[in-house]
N, C-alpha and C positions, 0 to 999 in steps of 0.2 A: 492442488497446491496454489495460495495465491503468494504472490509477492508484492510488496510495499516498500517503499521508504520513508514511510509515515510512519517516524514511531509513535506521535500521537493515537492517530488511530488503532495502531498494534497493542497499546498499552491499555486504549479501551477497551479493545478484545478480548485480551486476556483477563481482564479485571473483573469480576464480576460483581464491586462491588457499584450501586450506581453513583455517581459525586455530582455535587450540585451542578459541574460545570456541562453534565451529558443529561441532566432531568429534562428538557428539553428533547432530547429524541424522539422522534415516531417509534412504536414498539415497532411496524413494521421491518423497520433499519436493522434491527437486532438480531432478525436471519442469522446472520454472520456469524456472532458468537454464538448461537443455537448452532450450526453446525458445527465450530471446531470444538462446542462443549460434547457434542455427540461423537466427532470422529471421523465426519465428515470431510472435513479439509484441514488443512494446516496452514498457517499462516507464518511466512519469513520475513524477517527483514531485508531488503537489497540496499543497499548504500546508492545514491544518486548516479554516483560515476560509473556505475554498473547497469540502471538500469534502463533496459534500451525504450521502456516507455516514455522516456521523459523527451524523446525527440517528436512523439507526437502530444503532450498535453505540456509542456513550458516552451516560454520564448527563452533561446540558448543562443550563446554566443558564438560566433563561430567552429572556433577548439572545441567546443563541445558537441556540438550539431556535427561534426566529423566524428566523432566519437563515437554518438548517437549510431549515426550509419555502419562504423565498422563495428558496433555490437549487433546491430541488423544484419550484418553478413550484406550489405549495397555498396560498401565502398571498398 
C-alpha cells in the first residue's frame, strides 16, 4: 500500500489515459501504474494533516512539526 497526498500524482495513476501535461514522463516512471493496473499495490490518499511523512520532506511550521512527531509516535 502506498500513501500520498498528491492528488495530482494519484489522479495520474489512476488515469490511464496519457494527457499532454504527463507526455513528458520517462516510461520508466510508469512502474507505478504498471503495478496497481496488475494488483500489485494500491494507492490511497492521506490528507496532509495526517500524513506523518511530511515532517521529513516539507518545511512546517511549528503546530505542525508537533503534529508531525505525535503521528510518529516521538512526542
Amino acid at each position: 500500500m502506498v500513501n500520498s497526498d498528491s492528488q495530482s500524482a494519484l489522479a495520474t495513476i489512476k488515469n490511464p489515459v496519457h494527457h499532454a501535461r504527463t507526455k513528458h514522463f520517462d516510461i520508466r516512471h510508469h512502474f507505478v501504474r504498471d503495478a496497481v493496473e496488475n494488483g500489485d499495490i494500491t494507492v490511497n490518499y492521506v490528507p496532509s494533516n495526517e500524513n506523518p511523512a511530511d515532517i521529513l520532506t516539507k518545511a512546517l511550521s511549528r503546530d505542525k512539526h508537533a503534529a508531525g512527531l505525535r503521528l510518529l509516535h516521538l512526542a
